[in-house]
C-alpha positions as CSV (number, residue, x, y, z in Angstrom):
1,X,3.7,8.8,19.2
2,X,3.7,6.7,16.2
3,X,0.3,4.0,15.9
4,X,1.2,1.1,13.6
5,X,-2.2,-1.2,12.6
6,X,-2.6,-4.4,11.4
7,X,-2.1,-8.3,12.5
8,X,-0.5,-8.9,16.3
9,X,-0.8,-5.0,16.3
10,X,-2.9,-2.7,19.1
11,X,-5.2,-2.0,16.7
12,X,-6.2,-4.3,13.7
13,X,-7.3,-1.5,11.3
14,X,-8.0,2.4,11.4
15,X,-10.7,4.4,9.4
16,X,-10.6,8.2,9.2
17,X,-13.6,9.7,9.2
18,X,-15.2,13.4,8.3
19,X,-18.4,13.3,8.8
20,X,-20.1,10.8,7.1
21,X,-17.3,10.1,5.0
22,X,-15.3,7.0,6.2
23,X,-12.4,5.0,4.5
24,X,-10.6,2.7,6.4
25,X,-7.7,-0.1,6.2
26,X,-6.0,-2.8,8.1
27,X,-2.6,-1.5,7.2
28,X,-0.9,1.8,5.6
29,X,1.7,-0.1,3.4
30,X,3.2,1.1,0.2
31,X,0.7,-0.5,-1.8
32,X,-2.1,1.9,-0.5
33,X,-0.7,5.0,0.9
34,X,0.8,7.7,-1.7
35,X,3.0,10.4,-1.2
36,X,2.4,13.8,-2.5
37,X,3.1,15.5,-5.5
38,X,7.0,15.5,-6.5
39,X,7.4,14.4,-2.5
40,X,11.1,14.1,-3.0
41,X,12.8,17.4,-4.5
42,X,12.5,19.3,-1.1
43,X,14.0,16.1,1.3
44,X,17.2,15.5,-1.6
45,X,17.5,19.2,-1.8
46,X,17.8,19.6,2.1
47,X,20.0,16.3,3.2
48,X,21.8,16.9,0.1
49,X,21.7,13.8,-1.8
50,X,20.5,13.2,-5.9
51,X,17.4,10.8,-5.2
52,X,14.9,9.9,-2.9
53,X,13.1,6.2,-2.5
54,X,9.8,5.4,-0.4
55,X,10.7,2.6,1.6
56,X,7.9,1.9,4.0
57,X,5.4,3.5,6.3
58,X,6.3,3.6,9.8
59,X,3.1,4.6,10.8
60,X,0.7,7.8,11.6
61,X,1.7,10.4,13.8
62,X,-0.7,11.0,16.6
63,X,-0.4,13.5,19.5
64,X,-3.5,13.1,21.8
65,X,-5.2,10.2,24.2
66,X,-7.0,7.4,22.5
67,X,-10.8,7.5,24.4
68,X,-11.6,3.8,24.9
69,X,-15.4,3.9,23.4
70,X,-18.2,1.2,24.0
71,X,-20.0,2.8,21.1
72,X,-20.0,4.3,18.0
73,X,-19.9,8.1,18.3
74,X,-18.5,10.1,15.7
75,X,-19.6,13.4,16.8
76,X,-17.2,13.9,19.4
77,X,-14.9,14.4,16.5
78,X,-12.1,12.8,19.1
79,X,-9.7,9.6,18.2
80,X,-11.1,6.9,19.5
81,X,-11.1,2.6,19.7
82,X,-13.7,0.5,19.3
83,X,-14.0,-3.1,19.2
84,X,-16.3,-4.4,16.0
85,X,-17.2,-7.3,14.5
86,X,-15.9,-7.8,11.3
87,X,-17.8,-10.0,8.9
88,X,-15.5,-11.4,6.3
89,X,-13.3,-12.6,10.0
90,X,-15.8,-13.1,11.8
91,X,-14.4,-12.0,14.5
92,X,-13.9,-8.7,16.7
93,X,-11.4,-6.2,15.7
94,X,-10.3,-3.2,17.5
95,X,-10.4,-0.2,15.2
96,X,-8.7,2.9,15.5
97,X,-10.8,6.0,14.5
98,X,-9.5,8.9,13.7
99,X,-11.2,12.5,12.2
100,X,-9.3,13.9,9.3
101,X,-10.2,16.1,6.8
102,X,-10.5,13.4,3.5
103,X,-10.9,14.6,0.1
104,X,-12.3,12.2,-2.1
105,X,-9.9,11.9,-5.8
106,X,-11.5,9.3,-7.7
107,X,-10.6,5.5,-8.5
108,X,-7.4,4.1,-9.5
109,X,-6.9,0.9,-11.2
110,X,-3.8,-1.3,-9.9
111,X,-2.8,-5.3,-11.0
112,X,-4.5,-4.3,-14.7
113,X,-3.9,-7.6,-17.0
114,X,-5.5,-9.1,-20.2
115,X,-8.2,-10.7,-17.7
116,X,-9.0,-7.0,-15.9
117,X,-8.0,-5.1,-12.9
118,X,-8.7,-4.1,-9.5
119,X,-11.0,-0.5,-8.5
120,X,-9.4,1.2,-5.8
121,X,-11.2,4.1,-4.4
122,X,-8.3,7.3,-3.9
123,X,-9.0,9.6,-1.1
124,X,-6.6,12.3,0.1
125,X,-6.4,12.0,3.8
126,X,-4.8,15.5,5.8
127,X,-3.1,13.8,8.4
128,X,0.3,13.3,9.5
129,X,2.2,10.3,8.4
130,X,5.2,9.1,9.0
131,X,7.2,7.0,6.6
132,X,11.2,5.9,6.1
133,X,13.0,7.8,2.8
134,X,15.9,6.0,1.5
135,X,18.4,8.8,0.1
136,X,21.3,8.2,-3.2
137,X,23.8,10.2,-4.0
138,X,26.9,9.0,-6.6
139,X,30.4,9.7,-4.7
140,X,34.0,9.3,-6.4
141,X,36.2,6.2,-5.0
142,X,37.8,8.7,-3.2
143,X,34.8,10.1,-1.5
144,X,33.6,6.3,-0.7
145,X,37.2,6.1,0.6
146,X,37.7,8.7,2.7
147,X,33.6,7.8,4.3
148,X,35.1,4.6,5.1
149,X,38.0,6.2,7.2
150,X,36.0,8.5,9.1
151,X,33.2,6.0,9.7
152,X,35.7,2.8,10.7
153,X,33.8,1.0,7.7
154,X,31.5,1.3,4.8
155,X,29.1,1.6,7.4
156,X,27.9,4.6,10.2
157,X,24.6,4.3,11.9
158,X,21.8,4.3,8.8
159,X,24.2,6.1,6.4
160,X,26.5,3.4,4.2
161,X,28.7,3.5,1.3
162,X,28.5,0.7,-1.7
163,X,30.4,-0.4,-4.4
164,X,27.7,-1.4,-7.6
165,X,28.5,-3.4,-9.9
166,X,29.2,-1.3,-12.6
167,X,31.9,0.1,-10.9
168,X,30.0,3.3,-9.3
169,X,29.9,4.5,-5.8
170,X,27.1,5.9,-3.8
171,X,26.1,6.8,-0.6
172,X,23.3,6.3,1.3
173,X,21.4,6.8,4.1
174,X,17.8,6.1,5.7
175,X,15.8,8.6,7.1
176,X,11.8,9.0,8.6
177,X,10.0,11.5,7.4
178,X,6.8,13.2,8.6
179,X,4.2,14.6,5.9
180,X,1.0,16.4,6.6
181,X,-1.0,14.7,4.1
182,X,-1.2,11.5,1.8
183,X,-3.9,10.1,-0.4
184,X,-5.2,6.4,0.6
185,X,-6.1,3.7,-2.1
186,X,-8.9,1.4,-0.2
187,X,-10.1,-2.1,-2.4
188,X,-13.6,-1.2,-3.7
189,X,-13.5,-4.5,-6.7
190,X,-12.6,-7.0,-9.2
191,X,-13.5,-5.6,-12.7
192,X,-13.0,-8.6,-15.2
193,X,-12.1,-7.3,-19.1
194,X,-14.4,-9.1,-21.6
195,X,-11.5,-12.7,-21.7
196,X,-11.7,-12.3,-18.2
197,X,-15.4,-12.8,-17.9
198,X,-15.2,-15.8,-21.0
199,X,-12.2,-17.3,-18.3
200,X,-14.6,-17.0,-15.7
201,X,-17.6,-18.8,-17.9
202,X,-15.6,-21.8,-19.1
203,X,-14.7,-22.6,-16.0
204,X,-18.0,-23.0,-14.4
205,X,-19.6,-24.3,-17.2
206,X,-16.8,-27.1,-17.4
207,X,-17.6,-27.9,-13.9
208,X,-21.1,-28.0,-14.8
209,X,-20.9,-30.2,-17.8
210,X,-18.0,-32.4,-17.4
211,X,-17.8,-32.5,-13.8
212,X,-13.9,-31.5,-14.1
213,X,-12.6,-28.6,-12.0
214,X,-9.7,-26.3,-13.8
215,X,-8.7,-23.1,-12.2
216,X,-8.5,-19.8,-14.5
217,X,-4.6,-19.7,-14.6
218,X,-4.4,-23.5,-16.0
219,X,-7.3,-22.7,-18.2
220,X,-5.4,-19.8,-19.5
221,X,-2.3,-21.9,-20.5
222,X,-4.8,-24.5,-22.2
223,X,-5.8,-21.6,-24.6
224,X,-2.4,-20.8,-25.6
225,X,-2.1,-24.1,-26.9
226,X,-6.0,-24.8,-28.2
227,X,-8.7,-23.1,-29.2
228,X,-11.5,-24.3,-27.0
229,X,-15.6,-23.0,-28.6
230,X,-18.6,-24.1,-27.3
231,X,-20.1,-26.7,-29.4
232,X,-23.0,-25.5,-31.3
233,X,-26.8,-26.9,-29.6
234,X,-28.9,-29.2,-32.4
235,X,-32.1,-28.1,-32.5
């Protein structure tokens, strides 16, 4: 069965554990989960088509019972549920847990601007996952054509053919696809570059001084127009 996390789901998170290694998320999204390697060249090479396209995750592919725990107990090495309380919600959330073997690969940086970037932590987690592939191939007008009369329409089931505007055809199709493994990117923080951290400073001490509140995005603008210094203390 396929186990899908996150709001109005059955379970509002999951974390993978290996012994006293656990990483876990709300949601596996294609913001945080990561295919591997060169994921693509054996599905285009098999269904036929030129390219490949991650389109979302579906979900994680589990094939034994969920034990309903009152406690935390890791050393069954089972997947179980447990309800928690969360702090930042404040509320209780009921968390999948799962055992996997997890590898940990470092950080990654993601949103990476002039005023810093966010630290993700990367772990590779061996598990199945199970996630929909969008496939492309270019067809002649004929090809497109002749789908069109066997199909009734540009359309049969998940497979379609489309006219782009430069005057190409293709055909495609959506497909799920199960992998063994995938690395997970979980939020670990907000590093702010050297402006980011000067942003940061002028707006507090503008609150402080002048009693005027100015978010760091308005502030931002004003210093494309001004130069703004602090103003030298007399002694």
């Amino acid at each position: 069965m396929i186990i899908k996390t996150g709001t109005l789901k059955e379970f509002n998170g999951i974390k993978f554990y290996d012994g006293e290694i656990i990483t876990k998320t709300r949601n596996l999204n294609k913001e945080n989960v990561i295919l591997p390697d060169k994921w693509w060249e054996e599905i285009t090479d098999k269904y036929g088509y030129t390219k490949a396209y991650f389109v979302q995750v579906r979900g994680i592919e589990l094939n034994e019972n969920i034990r309903n725990a009152r406690k935390l107990n890791i050393e069954k090495n089972d997947v179980f549920s447990l309800s928690e309380y969360d702090e930042p919600s404040r509320e209780k959330e009921k968390i999948l847990y799962i055992p996997a073997k997890l590898e940990p690969q470092g950080t990654i940086r993601k949103m990476e601007s002039k005023k810093g970037y966010w630290l993700y932590e990367k772990n590779l987690v061996i598990f199945p996952i199970v996630v929909n592939v969008e496939l492309w191939k270019e067809v002649t007008k004929e090809q497109a054509d002749n789908y069109c009369k066997e199909w009734g329409g540009t359309r049969n089931g998940t497979k379609f053919v489309k006219r782009l505007d430069d005057g190409r055809y293709v055909c495609m199709d959506t497909i799920e696809v199960t992998f063994p493994y995938f690395s997970l990117l979980t939020y670990k923080e907000s590093v702010k570059s050297d402006y980011g951290q000067r942003l940061k400073t002028m707006v507090k001490t503008i609150k402080e001084k002048a009693g005027i509140h100015i978010d760091e995005y308005s502030l931002e603008k004003l210093l494309e127009v001004y130069d703004i210094t602090p103003k030298k203390q007399e002694d």
